[in-house]
C-alpha positions in Angstrom: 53.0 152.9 51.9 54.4 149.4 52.8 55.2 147.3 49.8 55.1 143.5 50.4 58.5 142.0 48.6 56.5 139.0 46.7 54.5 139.6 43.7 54.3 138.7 39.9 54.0 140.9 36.8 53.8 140.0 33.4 53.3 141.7 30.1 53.1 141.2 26.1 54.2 143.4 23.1 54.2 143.2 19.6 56.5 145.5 17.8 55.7 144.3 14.1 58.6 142.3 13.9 58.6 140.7 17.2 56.1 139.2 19.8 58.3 140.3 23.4 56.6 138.0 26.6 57.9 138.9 30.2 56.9 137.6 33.2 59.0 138.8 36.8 58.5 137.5 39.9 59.3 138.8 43.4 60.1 137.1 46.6 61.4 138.3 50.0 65.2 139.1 50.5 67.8 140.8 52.3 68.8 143.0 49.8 68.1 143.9 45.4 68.8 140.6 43.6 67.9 140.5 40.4 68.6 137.9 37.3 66.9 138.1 34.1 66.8 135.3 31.9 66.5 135.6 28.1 68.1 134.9 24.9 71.9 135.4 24.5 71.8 137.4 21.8 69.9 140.3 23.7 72.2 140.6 26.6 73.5 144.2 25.2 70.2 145.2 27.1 70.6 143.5 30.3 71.7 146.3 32.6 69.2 148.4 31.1 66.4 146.3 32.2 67.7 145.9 35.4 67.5 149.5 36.5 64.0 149.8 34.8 63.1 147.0 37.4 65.1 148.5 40.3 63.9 151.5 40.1 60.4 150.1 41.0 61.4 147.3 43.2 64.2 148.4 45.6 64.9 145.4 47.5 63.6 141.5 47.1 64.9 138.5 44.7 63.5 139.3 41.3 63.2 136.8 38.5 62.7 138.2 35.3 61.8 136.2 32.4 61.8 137.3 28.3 60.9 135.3 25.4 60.9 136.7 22.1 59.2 135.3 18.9 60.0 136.3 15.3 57.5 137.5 13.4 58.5 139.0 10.1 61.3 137.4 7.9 63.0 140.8 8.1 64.3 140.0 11.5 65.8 136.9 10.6 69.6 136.3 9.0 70.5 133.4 7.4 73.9 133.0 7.9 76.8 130.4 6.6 79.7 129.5 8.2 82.3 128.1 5.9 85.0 127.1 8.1 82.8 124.8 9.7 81.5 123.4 6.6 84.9 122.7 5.5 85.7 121.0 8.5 82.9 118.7 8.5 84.5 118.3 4.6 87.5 117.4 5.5 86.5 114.8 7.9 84.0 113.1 6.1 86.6 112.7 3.2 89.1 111.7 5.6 86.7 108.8 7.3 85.8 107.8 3.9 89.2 107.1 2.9 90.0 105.6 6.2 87.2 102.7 6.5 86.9 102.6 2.4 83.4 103.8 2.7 81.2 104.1 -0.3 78.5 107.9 -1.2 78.8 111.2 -1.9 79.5 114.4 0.4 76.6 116.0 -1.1 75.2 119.7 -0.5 72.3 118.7 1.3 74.1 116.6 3.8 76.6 119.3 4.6 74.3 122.5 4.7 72.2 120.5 7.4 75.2 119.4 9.5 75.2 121.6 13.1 76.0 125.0 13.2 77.1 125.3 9.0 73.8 127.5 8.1 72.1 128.9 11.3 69.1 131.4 11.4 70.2 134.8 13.2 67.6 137.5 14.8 68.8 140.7 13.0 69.3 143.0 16.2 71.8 145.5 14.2 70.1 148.2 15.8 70.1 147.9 19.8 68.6 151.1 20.5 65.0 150.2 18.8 65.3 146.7 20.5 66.1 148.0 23.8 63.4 150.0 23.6 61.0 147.4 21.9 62.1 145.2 25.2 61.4 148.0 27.9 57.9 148.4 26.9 56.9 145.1 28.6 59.7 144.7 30.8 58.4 148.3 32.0 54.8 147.1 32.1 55.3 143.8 34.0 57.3 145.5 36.9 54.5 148.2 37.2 52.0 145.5 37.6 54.4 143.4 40.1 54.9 147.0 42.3 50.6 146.5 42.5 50.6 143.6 43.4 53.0 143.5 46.2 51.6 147.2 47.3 48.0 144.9 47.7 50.1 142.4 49.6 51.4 144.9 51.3 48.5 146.9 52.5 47.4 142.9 53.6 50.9 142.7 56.1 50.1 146.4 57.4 46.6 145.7 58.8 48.0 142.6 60.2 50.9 144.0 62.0 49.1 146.7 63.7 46.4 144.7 65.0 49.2 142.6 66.5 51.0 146.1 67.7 47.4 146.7 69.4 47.3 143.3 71.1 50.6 143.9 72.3 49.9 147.2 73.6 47.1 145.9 75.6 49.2 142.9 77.3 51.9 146.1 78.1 48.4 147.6 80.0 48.2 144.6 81.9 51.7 144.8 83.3 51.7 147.9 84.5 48.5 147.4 86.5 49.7 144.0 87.6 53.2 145.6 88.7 52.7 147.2 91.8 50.6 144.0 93.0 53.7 142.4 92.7 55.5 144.3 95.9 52.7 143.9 98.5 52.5 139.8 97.4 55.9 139.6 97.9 55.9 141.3 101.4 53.0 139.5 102.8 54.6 136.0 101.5 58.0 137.4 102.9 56.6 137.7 106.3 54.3 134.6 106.6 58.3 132.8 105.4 59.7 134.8 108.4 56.5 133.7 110.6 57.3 129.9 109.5 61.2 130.3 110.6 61.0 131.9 113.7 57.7 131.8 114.7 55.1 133.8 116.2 56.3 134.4 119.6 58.9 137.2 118.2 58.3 140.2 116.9 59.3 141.0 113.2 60.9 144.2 112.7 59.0 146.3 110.3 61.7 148.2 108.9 63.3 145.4 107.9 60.9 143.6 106.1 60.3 147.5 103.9 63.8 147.3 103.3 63.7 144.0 101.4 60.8 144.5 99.9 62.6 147.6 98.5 65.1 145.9 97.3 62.8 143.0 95.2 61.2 146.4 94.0 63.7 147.8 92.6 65.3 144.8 91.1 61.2 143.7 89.5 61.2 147.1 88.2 60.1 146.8 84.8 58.9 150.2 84.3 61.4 151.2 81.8 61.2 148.7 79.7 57.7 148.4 79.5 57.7 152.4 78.5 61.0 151.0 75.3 58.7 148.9 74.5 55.5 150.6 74.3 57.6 153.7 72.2 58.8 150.5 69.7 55.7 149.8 69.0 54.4 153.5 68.2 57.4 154.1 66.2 56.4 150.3 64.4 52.8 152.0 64.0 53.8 155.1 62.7 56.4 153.7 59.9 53.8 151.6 58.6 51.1 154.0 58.7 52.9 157.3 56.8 56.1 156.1 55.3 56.5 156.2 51.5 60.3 154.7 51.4 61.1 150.6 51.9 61.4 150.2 55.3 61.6 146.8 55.8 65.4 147.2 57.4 64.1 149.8 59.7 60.6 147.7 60.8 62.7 144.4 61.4 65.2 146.6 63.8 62.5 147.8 65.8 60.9 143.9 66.0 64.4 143.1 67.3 64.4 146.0 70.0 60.9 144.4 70.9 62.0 141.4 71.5 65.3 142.1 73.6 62.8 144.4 76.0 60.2 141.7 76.2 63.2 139.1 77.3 64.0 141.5 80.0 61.0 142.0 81.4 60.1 138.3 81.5 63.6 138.2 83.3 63.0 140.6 85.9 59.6 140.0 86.9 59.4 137.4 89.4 55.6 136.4 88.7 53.7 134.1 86.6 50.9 136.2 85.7 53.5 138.5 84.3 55.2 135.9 82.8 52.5 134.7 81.0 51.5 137.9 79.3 55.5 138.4 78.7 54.8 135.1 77.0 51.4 136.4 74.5 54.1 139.1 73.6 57.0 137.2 72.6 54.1 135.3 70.7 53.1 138.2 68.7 56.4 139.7 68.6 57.5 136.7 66.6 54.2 136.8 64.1 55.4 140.4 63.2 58.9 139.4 62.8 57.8 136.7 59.7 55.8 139.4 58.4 58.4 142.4 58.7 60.7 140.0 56.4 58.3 140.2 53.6 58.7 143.8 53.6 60.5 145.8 51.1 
């Protein structure tokens, strides 16, 4: 089953004490990058997540996104930090005395100063919040993994009708091929006719021989046989494979494309060039859509 590499998930849980969001997003890449973004203070779980999301999603650039909202009053600490307090003491005092300044350090004044009472998410124990964050994180990358098979299926269809337009052009060569020797004898002679003229005999043999030789270097026979086998094996991965292939798919499109260059090199006729042309064309399509592959 071919898996596209771009698709979004997203998912929402409420634990009692928390409301967990997560949204992930995937795009095409080379190999498995992922980043997660979410509060600080959760980052214990990070690696965790990862491999839940991996293990679904084996190769792309994945963006996942957490946002966690308190609920409960029971998840909160309210926590003081003296030393700072006692700093912002010390200087306040210390400006006072310095610019002869007039008030009172009061309690208010210093208990909302930055950082001297701050609001902590209690998150003593990891193991229930690692699990109350895979529950969505878990969620989110199942429904990302449909979405980019549906993609996916989309790219498939797509590149085999391609493979089939190819296949026919490939057809056309062939039959054109062995047109290609007698054209090129019967323009040899009339060249030979122009040079010397009629009034002398033109020796038969010798006109075979170099139309042997044109054969054999025009011959595009092999090629056209690599590249029709590509394009089965192309068929066949995206037809019955259940693994990412995307590595494998955009090798073959690259052995297409180094055949269809040769054959456009060795064929010395327009007709044949042209339809060498339609390939590289479609060749090309496939390529943008193999690198959306996983």
């Amino acid at each position: 089953m071919i898996k596209s590499m771009t698709g979004f998930g997203r998912s929402e849980y409420n634990d009692g004490k928390r409301n967990i969001i997560v949204e992930i997003k995937g795009v095409n890449h080379r190999y498995s990058d992922i980043t997660i973004k979410m509060p600080r203070r959760y980052s214990f779980a990070e690696e965790h997540l990862k491999g839940l999301v991996k293990d679904i999603a084996k190769r792309g650039k994945i963006d996942i996104s957490i946002m966690v909202e308190n609920l409960t009053e029971d998840d909160i600490n309210v926590k003081l930090n003296p030393i700072v307090a006692k700093q912002y003491y010390d200087n306040l005092k210390e400006l006072q005395e310095q610019f002869h300044l007039f008030g009172e350090i009061t309690l208010p004044l210093i208990a909302g100063l930055p950082d001297v009472m701050k609001a902590v998410p209690n998150v003593e124990d990891e193991k229930a919040m690692l699990q109350s964050l895979s529950v969505p994180v878990l969620e989110a990358a199942k429904r990302l993994d449909r979405m980019r098979v549906v993609e996916g299926q989309k790219l498939a269809e797509d590149i085999i009708m391609r493979s089939h337009l190819i296949r026919e052009w490939i057809e056309k060569i062939q039959q054109r091929t062995p047109l290609i020797i007698s054209s090129y004898t019967e323009k040899l002679k009339d060249r030979i006719k122009e040079l010397i003229g009629n009034n002398i005999e033109i020796p038969e043999d010798r006109i075979l021989v170099e139309a042997a030789i044109f054969a054999d270097k025009s011959n595009v026979t092999e090629e056209l046989v690599r590249l029709d086998s590509h394009i089965l094996q192309l068929n066949q991965i995206i037809s019955q494979s259940n693994q990412p292939d995307g590595k494998r798919l955009d090798f073959l499109v690259q052995e297409m494309n180094r055949e269809a260059n040769t054959i456009g090199s060795k064929a010395n006729d327009i007709e044949i060039t042209n339809l060498v042309l339609e390939i590289k064309s479609e060749i090309e399509k496939i390529r943008e859509q193999v690198q959306n592959i996983e």
